[in-house]
C-alpha positions in Angstrom: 5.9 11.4 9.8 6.5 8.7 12.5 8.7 5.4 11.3 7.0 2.5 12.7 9.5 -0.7 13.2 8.2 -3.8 13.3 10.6 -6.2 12.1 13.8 -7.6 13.0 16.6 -5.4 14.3 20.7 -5.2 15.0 23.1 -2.6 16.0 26.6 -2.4 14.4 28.6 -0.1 15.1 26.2 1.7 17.1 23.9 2.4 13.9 20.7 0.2 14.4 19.0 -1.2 10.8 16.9 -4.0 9.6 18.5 -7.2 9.6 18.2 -10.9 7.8 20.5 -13.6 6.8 21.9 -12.9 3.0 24.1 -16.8 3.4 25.2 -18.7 6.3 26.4 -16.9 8.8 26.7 -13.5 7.2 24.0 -10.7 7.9 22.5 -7.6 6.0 21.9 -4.5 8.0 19.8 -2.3 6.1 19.5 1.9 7.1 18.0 4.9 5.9 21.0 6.5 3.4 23.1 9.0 5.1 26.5 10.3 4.9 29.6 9.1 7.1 28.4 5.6 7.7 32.0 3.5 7.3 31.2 0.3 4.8 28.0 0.9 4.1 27.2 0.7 0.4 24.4 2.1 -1.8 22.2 -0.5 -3.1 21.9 -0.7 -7.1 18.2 -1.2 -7.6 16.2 2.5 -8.4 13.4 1.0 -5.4 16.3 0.9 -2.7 17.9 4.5 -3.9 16.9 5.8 -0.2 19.0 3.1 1.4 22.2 1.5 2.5 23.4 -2.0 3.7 26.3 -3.4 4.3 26.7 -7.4 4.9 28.9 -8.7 8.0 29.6 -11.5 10.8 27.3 -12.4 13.3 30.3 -11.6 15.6 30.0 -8.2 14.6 26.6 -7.4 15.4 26.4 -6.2 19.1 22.6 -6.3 19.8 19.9 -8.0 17.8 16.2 -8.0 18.5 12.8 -8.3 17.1 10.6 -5.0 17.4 6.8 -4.9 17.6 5.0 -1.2 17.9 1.5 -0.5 20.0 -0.4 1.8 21.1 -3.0 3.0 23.4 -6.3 5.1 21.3 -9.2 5.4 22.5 -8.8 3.0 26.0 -7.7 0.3 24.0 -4.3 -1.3 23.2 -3.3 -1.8 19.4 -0.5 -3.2 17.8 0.4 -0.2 15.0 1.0 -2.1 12.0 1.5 0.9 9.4 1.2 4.3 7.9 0.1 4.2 4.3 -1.4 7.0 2.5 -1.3 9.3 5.5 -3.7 6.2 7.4 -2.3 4.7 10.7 -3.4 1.1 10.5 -4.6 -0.8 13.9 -4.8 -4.3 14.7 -7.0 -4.2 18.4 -5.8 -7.1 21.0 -8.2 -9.5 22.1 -9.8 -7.3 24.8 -9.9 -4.2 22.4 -11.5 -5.8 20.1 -14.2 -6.9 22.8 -14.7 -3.7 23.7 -15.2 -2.1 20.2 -17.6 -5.2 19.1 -15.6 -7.5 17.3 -15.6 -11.1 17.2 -13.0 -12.4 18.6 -11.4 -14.0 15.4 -11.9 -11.2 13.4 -9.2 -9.7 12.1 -9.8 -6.6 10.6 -7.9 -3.3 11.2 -9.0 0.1 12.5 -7.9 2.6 10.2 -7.3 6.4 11.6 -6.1 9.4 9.7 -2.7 10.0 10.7 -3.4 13.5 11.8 -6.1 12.4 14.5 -3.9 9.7 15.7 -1.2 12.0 16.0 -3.5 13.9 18.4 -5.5 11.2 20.1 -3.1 8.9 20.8 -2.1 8.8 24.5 0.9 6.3 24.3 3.1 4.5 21.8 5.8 2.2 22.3 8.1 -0.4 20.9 8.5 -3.7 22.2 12.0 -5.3 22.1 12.7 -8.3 22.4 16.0 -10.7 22.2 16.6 -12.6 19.2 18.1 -16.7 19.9 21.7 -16.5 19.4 22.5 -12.5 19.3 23.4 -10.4 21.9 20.7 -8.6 23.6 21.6 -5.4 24.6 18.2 -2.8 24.4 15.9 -1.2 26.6 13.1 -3.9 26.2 10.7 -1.0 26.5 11.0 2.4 24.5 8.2 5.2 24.5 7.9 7.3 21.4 4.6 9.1 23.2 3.8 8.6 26.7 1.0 10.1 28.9 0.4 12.1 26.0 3.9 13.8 25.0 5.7 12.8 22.2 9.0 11.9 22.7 10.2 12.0 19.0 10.1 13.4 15.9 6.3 12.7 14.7 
């Protein structure tokens, strides 16, 4: 199934993971649990089993960034907010949601089954951009489908 990012990102050590402030000036990076990943440490709490962090300077982290996924479906550009329950959930921008008939100020999602989106999608991406204070060091664009082939794992 396709891993949508939408939160905020670093690289260390050329593995990229979710990142936040745990105290001042020291950072958690956060990755799916594999082997061979030098420091990392499995977490202790049965919810976090299928992941690993590891906590370190701000002057070790050599790219950090904020990503955002869309889409284009159905000649309209979405921002993909999840996959729950085998549902892709879409937020239209404000010209999608003209064209579908919604108000302008409403904010409800467009929910697809994961197996038609997989199909009828023609392009997603993730947006990257720099976060004040980090390095920046990412392609600011990076296509997981475009012109309708997948260019990873779905």
């Amino acid at each position: 199934m396709l891993k949508i990012k939408n939160d905020f990102y670093a690289k260390y050590l050329d593995t990229d993971g979710r990142f936040w402030e745990v105290k001042k000036g020291i950072y958690r990076i956060q990755v799916e649990k594999r082997k061979n990943l030098l420091g990392f440490k499995n977490y202790d709490e049965v919810e976090l089993k299928n992941k690993m962090f590891i906590d370190v300077s701000k002057n070790k982290i050599s790219s950090a960034y904020r990503v955002r996924t869309y889409c284009n479906y159905k000649d309209g550009k979405y921002d993909l907010s999840n996959i729950a329950d085998n549902t892709v959930i879409l937020f239209p921008d404000l010209e999608t949601k003209r064209k579908i008939g919604f108000h302008i100020y409403n904010d409800n999602s467009v929910d697809v089954s994961y197996d038609k989106f997989v199909t009828e999608v023609t392009d997603v991406w993730e947006e990257r951009t720099p976060i004040k204070g980090f390095k920046f060091e990412e392609e600011p664009i990076v296509y997981l489908k475009k012109n309708g082939v997948w260019l990873v794992e779905h």
